[in-house]
Phi, psi and omega in degrees: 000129163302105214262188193183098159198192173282161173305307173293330173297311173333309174280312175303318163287338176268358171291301164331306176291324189259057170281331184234034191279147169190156168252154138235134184298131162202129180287158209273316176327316163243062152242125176233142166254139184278304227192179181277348193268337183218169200182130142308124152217111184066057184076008166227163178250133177239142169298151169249112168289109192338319191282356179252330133351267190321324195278267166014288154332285186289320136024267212228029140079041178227121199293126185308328184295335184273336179281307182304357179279307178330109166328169186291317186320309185294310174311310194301307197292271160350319191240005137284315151327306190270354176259314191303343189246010157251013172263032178252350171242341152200183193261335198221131149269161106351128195225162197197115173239142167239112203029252204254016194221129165271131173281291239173090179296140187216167153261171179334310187289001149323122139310084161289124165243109190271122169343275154012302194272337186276323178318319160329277200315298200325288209317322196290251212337340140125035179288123168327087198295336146305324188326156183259124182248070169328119170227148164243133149199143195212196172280203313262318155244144181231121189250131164238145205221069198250114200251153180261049183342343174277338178281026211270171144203184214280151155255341172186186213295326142317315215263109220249149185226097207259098195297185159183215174223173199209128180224111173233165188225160162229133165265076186181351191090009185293281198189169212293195182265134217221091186241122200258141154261154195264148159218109200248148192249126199290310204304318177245000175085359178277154173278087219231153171233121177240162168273140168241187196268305193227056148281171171220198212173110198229104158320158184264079195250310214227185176234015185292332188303306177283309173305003186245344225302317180292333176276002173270335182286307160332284159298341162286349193275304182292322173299327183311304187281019178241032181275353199281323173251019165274317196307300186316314169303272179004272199327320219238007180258109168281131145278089173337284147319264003271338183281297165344282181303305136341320188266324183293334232227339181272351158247021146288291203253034187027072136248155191344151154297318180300300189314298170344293194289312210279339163319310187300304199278335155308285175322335199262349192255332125211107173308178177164150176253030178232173186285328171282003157279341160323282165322304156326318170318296165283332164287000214267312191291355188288331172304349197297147153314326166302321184280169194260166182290012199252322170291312191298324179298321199301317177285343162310320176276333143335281189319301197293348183270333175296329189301290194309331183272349177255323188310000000 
């Protein structure tokens, strides 16, 4: 769930969380499996962490939806066998741990970009370290939303809308390192991630992401503010369906059926028959509490891509 605080609070939680995080280089000889859920690696026994289940899988060329049905007997047999026929192509994973449970697995040519570095970058860029930051952070991703209020402007005489920018990262493999514009709407507190002309989205493969960082933020900032008339059109777009149309864009942009209903039930909390209550829809829901920050970043992006096709 999203949260609201400063860059040191910020920093301070995720040193928390990564007090017992460490990599290691590990040769494939020695990773052995009980299960899909637990594995030897280099003589201790360890959690296999959901997200490393999946990373495992895809891997090692075996569909996660089929293992995960498989007794522990079955799994164990299936992903010993396929790590034995993937030391014929290399020697060593990338291993990403949390204490005794492994997060998350690469091959060498993983790159880490750690939560940490990017907070890091944020501060070297002259960021208020007081400053108010909208955050998600959980194992699998850390979402930042730093909205500018002297750029805010009107979509009508209340509804006040504050561009601003969203930089999210995965140490785990969810998804790239991610710098963004942000549109946060004070009236209801929701929340849009849009594409600009010069966002980026950087595998974690290279360091180009960091060596670039201040001027990428930069430039995603000056764009951020030229959103008042994609918002405006949206507002002036009628929509016939609006339930309908929800359903095209949730199977559009694959999202869950579960994902689906809490758009809907965001629409129903305020309706309206033009594309910016669409939009809205999905950003409102992003707020629901059921979702994880990794679901809630997707309809946020969801909301801003829909924004780009009426613009």
């Amino acid at each position: 769930m999203t949260k609201v605080a400063n860059l040191e609070t910020i920093i301070n939680e995720v040193h928390e969380q990564s007090a017992n995080h460490f990599d290691e280089i590990v040769p494939l000889h020695e990773m052995e499996f009980d299960s899909l859920t637990s594995m030897w690696v280099s003589g201790k026994q360890v959690e296999v962490a959901p997200t490393a289940q999946r990373l495992l899988s895809n891997r090692l060329r075996v569909p996660y939806s089929y293992l995960s049905r498989c007794p522990e007997e079955l799994q164990a047999r299936n992903l010993n066998y396929w790590i034995e026929q993937e030391r014929q192509n290399r020697n060593t994973f990338f291993c990403r741990f949390d204490s005794d449970r492994l997060r998350a697995v690469f091959t060498e040519r993983y790159t880490a970009i750690d939560h940490m570095e990017v907070l890091t970058k944020i501060l070297e860029t002259g960021f208020d370290p007081a400053g108010e930051i909208q955050f998600a952070l959980d194992e699998q991703m850390m979402v930042l939303k730093m909205p500018d209020y002297d750029k805010a402007f009107y979509l009508a005489q209340q509804d006040k809308i504050v561009p601003g920018i969203s930089i999210a990262n995965s140490e785990v493999g969810i998804l790239s390192l991610s710098i963004e514009a942000f549109y946060y709407r004070l009236a209801c507190t929701n929340g849009l991630i849009s594409k600009t002309a010069v966002d980026a989205r950087y595998k974690h493969i290279s360091r180009k992401a960091m060596d670039e960082f201040p001027d990428i933020m930069h430039g995603v900032v000056s764009q951020s503010q030229r959103g008042h008339d994609r918002f405006r059109i949206s507002a002036e777009t009628h929509v016939d369906n609006p339930e309908s149309t929800i359903d095209t864009f949730a199977r559009q942009f694959q999202i869950t059926q579960k994902e689906a209903q809490i758009v809907k039930e965001a629409f129903f909390r305020e309706q309206g028959a033009t594309m910016f209550h669409v939009i809205q829809a999905f950003t409102r829901a992003a707020q629901d509490g059921r979702l994880s920050a990794t679901d809630a970043y997707r309809l946020e992006r969801v909301g801003g891509q829909i924004l780009n096709l009426v613009g």
